[in-house]
mmCIF file of the protein (N, C-alpha, C, O) and its ligand, coordinates in Angstrom:
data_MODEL
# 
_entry.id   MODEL 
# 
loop_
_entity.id 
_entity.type 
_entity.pdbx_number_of_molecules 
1 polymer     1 
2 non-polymer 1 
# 
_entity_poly.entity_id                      1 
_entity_poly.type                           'polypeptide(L)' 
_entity_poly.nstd_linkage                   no 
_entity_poly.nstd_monomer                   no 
_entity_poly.pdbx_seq_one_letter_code       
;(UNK)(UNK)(UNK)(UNK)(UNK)(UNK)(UNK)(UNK)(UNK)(UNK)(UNK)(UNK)(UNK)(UNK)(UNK)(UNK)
(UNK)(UNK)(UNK)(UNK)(UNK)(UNK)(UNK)(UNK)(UNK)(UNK)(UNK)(UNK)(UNK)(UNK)(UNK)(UNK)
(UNK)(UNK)(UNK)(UNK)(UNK)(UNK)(UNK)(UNK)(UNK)(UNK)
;
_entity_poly.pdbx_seq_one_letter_code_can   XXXXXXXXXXXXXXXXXXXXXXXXXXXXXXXXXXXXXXXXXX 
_entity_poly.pdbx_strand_id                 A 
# 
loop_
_entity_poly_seq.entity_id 
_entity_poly_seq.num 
_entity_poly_seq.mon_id 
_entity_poly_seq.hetero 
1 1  UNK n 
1 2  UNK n 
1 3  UNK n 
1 4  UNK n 
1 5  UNK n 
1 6  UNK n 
1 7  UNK n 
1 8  UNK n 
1 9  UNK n 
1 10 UNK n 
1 11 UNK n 
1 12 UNK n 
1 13 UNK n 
1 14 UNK n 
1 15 UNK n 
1 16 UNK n 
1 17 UNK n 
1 18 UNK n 
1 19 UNK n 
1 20 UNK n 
1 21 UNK n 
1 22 UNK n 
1 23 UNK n 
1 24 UNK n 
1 25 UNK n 
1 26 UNK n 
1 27 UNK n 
1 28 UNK n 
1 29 UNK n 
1 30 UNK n 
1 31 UNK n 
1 32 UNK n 
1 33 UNK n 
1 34 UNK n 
1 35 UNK n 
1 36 UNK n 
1 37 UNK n 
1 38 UNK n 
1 39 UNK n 
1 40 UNK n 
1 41 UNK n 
1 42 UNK n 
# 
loop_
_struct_asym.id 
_struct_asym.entity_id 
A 1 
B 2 
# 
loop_
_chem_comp.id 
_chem_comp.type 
_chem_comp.mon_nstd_flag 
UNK 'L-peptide linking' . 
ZN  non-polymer         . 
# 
_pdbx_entity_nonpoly.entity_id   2 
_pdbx_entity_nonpoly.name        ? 
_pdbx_entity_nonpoly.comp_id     ZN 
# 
_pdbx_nonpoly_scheme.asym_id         B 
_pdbx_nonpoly_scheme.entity_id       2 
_pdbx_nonpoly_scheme.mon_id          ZN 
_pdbx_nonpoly_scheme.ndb_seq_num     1 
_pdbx_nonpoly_scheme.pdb_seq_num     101 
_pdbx_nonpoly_scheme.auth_seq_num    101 
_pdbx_nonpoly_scheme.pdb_mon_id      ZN 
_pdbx_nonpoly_scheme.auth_mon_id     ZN 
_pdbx_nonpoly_scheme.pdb_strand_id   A 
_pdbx_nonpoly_scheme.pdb_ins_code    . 
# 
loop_
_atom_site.group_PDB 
_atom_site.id 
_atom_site.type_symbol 
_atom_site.label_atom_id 
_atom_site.label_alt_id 
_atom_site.label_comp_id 
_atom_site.label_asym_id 
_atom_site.label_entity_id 
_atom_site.label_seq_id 
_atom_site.pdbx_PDB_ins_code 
_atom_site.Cartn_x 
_atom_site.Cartn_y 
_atom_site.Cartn_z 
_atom_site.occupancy 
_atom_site.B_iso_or_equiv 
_atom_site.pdbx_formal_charge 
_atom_site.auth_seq_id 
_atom_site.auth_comp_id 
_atom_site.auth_asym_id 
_atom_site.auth_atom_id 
_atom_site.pdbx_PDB_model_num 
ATOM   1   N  N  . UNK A 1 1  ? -10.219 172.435 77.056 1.00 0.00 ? 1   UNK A N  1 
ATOM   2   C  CA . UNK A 1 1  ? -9.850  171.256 76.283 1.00 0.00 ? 1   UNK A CA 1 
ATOM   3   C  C  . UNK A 1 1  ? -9.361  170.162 77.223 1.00 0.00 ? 1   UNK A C  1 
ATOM   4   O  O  . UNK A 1 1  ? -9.355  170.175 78.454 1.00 0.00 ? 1   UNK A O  1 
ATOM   5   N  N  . UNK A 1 2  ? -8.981  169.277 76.439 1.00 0.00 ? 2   UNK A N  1 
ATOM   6   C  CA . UNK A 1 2  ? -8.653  167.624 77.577 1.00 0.00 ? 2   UNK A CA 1 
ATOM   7   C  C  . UNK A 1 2  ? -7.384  167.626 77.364 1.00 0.00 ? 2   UNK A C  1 
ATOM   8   O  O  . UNK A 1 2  ? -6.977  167.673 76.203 1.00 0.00 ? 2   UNK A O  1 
ATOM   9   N  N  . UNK A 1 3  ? -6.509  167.575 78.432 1.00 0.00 ? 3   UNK A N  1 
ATOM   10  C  CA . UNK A 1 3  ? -5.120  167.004 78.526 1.00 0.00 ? 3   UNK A CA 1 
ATOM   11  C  C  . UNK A 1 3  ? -4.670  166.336 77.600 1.00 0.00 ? 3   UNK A C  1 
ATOM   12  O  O  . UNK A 1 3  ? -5.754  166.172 77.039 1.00 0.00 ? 3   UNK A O  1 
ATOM   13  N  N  . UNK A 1 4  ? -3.955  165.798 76.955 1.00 0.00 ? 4   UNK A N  1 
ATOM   14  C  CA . UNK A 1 4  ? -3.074  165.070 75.572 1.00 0.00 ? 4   UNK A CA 1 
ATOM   15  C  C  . UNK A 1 4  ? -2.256  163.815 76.744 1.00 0.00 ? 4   UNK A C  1 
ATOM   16  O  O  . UNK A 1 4  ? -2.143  162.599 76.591 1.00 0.00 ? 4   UNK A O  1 
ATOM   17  N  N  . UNK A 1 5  ? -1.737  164.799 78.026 1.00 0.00 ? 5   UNK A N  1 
ATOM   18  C  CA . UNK A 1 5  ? 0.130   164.616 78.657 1.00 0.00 ? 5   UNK A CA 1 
ATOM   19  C  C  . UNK A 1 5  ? 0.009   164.811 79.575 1.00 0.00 ? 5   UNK A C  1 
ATOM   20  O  O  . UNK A 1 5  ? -0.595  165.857 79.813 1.00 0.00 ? 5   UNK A O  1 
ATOM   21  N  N  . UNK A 1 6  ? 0.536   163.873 80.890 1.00 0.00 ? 6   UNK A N  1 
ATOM   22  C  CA . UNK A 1 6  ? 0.404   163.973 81.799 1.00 0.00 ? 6   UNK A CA 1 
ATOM   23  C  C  . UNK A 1 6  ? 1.816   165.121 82.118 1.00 0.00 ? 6   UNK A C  1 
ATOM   24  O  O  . UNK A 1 6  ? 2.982   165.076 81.725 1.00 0.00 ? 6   UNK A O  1 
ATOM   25  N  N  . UNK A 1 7  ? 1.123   166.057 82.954 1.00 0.00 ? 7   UNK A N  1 
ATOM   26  C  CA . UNK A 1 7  ? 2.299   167.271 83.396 1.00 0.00 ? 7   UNK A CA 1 
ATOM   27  C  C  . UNK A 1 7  ? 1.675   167.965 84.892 1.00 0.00 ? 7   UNK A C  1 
ATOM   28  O  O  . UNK A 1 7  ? 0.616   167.446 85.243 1.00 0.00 ? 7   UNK A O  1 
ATOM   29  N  N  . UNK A 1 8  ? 2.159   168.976 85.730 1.00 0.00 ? 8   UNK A N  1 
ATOM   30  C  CA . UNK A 1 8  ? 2.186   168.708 86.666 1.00 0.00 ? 8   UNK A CA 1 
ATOM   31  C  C  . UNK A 1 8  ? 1.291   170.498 86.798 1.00 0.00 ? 8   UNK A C  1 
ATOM   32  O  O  . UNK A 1 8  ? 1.946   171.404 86.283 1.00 0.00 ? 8   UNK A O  1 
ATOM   33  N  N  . UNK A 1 9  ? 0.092   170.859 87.359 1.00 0.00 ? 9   UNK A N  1 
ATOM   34  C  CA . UNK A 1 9  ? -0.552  171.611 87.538 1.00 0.00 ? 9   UNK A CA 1 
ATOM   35  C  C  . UNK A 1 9  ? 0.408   172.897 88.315 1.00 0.00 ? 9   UNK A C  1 
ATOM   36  O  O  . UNK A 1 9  ? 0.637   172.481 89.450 1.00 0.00 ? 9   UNK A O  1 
ATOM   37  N  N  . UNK A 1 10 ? 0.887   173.938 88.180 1.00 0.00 ? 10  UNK A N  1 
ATOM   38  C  CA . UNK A 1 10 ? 1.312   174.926 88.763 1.00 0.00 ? 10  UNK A CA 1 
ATOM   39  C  C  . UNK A 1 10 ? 0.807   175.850 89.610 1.00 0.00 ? 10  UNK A C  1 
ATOM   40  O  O  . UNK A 1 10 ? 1.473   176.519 90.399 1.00 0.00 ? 10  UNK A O  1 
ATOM   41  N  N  . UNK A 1 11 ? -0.756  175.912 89.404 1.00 0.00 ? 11  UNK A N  1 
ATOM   42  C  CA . UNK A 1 11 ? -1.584  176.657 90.261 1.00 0.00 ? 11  UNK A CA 1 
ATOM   43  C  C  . UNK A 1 11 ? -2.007  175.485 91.557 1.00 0.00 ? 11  UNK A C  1 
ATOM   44  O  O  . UNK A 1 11 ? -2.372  176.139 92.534 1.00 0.00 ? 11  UNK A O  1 
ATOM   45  N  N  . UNK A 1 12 ? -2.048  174.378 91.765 1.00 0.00 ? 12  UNK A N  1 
ATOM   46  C  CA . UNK A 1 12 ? -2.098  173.545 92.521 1.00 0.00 ? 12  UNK A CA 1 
ATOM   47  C  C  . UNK A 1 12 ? -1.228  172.614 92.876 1.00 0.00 ? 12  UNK A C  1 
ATOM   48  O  O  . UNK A 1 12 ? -1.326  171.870 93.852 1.00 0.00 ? 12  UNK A O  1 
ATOM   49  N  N  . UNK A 1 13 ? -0.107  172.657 91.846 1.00 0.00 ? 13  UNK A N  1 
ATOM   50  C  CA . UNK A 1 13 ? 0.774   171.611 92.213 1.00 0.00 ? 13  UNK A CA 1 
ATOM   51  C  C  . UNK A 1 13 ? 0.345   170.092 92.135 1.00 0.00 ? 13  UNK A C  1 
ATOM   52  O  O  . UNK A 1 13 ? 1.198   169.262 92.451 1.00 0.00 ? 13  UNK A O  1 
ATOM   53  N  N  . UNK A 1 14 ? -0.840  169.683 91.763 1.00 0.00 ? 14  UNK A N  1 
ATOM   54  C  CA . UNK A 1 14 ? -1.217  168.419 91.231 1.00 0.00 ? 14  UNK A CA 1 
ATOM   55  C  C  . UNK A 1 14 ? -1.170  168.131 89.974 1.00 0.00 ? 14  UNK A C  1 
ATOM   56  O  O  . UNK A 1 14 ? -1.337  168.822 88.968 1.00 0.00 ? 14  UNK A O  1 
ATOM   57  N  N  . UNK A 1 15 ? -0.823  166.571 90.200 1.00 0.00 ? 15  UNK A N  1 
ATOM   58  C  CA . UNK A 1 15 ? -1.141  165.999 88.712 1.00 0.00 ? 15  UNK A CA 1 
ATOM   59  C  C  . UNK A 1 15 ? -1.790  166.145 87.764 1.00 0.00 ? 15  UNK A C  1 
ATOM   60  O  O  . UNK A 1 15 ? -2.768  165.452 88.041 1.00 0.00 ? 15  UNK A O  1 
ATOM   61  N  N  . UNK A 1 16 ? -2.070  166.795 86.257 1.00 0.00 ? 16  UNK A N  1 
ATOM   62  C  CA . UNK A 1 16 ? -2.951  166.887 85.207 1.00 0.00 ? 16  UNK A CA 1 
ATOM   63  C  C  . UNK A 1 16 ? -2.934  165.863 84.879 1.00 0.00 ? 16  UNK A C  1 
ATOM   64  O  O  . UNK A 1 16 ? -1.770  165.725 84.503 1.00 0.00 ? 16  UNK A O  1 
ATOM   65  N  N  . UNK A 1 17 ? -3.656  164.532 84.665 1.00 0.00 ? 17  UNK A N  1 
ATOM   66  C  CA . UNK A 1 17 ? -3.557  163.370 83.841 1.00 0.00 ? 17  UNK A CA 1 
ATOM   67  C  C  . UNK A 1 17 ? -3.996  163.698 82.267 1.00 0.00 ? 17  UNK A C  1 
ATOM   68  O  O  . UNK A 1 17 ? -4.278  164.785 81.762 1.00 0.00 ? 17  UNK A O  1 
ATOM   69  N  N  . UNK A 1 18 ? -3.970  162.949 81.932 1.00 0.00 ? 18  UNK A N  1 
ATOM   70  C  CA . UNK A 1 18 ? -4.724  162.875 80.594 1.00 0.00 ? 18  UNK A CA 1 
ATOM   71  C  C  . UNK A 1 18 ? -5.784  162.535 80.511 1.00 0.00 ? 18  UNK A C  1 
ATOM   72  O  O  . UNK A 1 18 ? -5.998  161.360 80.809 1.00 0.00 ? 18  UNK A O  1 
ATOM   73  N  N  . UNK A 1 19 ? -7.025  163.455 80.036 1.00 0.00 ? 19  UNK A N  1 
ATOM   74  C  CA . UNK A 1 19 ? -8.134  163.645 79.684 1.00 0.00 ? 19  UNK A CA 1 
ATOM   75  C  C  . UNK A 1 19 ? -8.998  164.349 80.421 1.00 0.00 ? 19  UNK A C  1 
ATOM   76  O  O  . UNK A 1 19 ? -10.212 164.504 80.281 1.00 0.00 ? 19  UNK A O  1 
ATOM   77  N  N  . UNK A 1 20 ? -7.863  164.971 81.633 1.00 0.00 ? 20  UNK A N  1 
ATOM   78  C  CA . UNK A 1 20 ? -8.317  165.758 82.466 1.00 0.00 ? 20  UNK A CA 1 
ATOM   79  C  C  . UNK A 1 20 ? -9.019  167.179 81.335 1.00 0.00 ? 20  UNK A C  1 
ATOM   80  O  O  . UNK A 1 20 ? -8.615  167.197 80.172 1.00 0.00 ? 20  UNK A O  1 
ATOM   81  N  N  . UNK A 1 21 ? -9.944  168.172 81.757 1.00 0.00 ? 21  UNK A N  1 
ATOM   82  C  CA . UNK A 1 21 ? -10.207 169.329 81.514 1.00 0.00 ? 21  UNK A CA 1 
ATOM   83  C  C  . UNK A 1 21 ? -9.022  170.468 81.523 1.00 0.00 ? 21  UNK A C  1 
ATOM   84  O  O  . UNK A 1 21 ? -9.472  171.168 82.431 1.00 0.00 ? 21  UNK A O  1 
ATOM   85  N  N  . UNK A 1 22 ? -7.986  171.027 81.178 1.00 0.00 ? 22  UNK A N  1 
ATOM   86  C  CA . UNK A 1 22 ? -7.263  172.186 81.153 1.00 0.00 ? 22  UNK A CA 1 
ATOM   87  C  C  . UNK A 1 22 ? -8.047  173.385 80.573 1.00 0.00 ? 22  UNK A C  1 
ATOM   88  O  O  . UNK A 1 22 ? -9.093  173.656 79.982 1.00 0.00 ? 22  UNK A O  1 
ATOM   89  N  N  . UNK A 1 23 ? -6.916  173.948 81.094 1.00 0.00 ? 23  UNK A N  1 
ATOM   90  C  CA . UNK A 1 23 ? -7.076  175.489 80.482 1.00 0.00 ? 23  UNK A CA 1 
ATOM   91  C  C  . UNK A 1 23 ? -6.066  176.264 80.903 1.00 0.00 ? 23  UNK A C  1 
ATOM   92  O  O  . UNK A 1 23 ? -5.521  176.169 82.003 1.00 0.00 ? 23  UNK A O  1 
ATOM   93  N  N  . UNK A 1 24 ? -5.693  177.353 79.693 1.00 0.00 ? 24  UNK A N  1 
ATOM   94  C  CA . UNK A 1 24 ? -4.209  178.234 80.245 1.00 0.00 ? 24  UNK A CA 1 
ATOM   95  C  C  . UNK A 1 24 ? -4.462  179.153 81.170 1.00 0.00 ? 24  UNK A C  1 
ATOM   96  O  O  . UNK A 1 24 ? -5.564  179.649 81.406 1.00 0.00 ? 24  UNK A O  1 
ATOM   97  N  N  . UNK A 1 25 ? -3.769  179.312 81.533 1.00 0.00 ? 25  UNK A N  1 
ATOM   98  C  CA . UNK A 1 25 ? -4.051  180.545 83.001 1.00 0.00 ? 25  UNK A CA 1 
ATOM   99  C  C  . UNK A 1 25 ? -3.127  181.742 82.480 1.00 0.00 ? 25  UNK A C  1 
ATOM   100 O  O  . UNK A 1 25 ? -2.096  181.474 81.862 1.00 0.00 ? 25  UNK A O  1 
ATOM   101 N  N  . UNK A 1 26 ? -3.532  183.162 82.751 1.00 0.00 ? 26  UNK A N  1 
ATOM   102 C  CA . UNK A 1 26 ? -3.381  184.125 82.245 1.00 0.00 ? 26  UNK A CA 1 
ATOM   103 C  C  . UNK A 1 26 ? -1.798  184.237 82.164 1.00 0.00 ? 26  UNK A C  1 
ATOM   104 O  O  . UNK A 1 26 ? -1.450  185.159 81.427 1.00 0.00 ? 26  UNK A O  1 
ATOM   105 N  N  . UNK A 1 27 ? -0.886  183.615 82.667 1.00 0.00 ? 27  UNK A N  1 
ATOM   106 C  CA . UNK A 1 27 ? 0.951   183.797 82.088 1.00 0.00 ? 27  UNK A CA 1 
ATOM   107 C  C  . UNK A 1 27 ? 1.133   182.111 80.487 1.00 0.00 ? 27  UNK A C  1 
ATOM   108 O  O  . UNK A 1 27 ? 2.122   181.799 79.823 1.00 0.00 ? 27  UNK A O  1 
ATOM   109 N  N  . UNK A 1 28 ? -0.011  181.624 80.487 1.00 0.00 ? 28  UNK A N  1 
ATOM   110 C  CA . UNK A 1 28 ? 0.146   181.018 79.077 1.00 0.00 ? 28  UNK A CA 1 
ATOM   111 C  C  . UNK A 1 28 ? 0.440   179.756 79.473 1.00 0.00 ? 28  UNK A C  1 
ATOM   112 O  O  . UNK A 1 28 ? 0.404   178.978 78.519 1.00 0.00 ? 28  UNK A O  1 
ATOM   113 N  N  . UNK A 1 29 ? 0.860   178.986 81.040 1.00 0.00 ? 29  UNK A N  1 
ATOM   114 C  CA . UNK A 1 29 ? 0.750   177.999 81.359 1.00 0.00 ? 29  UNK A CA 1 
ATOM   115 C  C  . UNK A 1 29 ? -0.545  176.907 81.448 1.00 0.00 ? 29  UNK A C  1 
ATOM   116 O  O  . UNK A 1 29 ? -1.543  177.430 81.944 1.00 0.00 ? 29  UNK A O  1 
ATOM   117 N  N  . UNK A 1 30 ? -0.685  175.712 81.121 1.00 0.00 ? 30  UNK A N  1 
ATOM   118 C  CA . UNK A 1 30 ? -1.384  174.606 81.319 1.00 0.00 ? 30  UNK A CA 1 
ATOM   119 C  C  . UNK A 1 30 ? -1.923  174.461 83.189 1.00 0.00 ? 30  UNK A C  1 
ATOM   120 O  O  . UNK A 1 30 ? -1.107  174.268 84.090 1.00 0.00 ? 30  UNK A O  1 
ATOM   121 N  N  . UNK A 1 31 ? -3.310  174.599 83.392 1.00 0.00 ? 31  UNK A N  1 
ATOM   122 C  CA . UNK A 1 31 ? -3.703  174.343 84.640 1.00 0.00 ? 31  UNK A CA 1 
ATOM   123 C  C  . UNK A 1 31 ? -4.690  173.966 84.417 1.00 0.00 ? 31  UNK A C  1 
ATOM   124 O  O  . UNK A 1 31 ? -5.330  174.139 83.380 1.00 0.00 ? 31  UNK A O  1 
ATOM   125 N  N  . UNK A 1 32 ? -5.168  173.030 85.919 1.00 0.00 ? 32  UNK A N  1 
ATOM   126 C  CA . UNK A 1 32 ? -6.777  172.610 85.601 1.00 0.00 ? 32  UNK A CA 1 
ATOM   127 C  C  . UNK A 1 32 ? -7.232  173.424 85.220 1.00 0.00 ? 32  UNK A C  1 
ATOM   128 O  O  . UNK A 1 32 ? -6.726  174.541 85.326 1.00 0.00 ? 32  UNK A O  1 
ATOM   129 N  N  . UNK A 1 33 ? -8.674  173.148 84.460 1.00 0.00 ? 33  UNK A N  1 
ATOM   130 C  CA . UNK A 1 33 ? -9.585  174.466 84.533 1.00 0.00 ? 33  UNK A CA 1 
ATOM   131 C  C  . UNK A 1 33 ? -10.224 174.939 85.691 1.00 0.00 ? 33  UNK A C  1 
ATOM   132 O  O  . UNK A 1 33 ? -10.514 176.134 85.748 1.00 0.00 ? 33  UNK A O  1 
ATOM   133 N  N  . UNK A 1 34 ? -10.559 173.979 86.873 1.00 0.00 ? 34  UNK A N  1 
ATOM   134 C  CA . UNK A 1 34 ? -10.887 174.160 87.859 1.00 0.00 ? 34  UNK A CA 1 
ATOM   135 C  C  . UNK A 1 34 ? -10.135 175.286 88.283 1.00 0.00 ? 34  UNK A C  1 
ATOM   136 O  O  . UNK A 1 34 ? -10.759 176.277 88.663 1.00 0.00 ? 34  UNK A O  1 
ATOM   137 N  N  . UNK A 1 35 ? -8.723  175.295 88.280 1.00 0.00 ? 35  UNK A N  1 
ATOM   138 C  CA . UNK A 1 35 ? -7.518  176.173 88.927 1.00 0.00 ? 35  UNK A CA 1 
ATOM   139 C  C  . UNK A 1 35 ? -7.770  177.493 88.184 1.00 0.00 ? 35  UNK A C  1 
ATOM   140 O  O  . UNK A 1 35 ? -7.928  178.530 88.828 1.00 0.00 ? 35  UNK A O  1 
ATOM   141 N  N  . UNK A 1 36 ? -7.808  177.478 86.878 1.00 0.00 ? 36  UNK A N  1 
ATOM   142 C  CA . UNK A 1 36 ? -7.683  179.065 86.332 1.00 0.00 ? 36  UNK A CA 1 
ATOM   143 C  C  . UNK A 1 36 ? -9.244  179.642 86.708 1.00 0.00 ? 36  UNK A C  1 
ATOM   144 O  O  . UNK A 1 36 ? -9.258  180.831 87.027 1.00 0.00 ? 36  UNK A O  1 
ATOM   145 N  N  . UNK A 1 37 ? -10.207 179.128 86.708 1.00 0.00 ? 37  UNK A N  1 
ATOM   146 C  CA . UNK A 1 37 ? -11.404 179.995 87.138 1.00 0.00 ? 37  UNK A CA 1 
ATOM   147 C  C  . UNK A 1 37 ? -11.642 180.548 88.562 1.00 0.00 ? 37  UNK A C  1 
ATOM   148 O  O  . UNK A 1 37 ? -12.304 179.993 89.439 1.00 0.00 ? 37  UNK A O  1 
ATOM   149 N  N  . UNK A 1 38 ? -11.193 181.370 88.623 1.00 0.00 ? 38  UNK A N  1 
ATOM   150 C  CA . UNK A 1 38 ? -11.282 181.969 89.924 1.00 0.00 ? 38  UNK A CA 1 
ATOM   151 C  C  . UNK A 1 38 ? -12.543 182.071 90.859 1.00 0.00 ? 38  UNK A C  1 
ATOM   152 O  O  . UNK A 1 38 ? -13.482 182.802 90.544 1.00 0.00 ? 38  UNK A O  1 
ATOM   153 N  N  . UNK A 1 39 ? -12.549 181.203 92.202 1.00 0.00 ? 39  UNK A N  1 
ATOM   154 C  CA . UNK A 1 39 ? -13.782 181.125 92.872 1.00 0.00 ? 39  UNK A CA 1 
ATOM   155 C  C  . UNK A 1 39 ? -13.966 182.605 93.640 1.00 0.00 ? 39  UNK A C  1 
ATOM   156 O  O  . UNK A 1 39 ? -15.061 183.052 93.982 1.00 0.00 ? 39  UNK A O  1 
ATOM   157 N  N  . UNK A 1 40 ? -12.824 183.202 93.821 1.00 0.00 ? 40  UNK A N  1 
ATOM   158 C  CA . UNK A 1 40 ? -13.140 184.358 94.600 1.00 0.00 ? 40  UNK A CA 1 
ATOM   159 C  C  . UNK A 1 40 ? -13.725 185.663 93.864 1.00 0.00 ? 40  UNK A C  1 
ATOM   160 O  O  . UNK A 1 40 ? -13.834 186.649 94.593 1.00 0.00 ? 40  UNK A O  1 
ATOM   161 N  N  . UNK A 1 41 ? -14.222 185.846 92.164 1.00 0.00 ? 41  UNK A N  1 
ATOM   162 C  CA . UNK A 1 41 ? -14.341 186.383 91.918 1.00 0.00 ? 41  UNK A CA 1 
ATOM   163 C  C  . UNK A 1 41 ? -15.583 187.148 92.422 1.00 0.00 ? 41  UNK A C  1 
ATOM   164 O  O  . UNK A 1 41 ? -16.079 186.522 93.358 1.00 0.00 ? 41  UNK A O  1 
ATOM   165 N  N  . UNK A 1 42 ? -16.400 188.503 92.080 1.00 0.00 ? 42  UNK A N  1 
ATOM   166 C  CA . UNK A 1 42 ? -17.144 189.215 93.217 1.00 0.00 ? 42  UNK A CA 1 
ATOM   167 C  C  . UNK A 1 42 ? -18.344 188.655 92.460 1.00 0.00 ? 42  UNK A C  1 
ATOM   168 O  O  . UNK A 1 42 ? -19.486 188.866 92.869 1.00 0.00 ? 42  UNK A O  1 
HETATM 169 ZN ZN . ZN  B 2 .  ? -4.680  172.462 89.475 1.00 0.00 2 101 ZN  A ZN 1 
# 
C-alpha cells in the first residue's frame, strides 16, 4: 500500500514519505516495501 504519513523507515533508517510503497515487516512495523522483501532470499 502507499504511505498516508511521513514516518521514519526502521529497516533502513530512511524517510517513508507519503505515497511512498510500504509494507509491514514481520514484527508489524511500517517499512519500505523495498526493505521487507528480502534480496538475499535463496
Ligand atoms: Zn527502508
Amino acid at each position: 500500500m502507499k504511505a498516508k504519513f511521513k514516518s521514519a523507515c526502521i529497516s533502513c533508517g530512511q524517510l517513508i514519505k507519503p505515497g511512498k510503497e510500504i509494507s509491514k515487516n514481520n514484527e508489524g512495523s511500517w517499512v519500505h516495501k523495498h526493505c521487507v522483501e528480502d534480496p538475499d532470499l535463496p
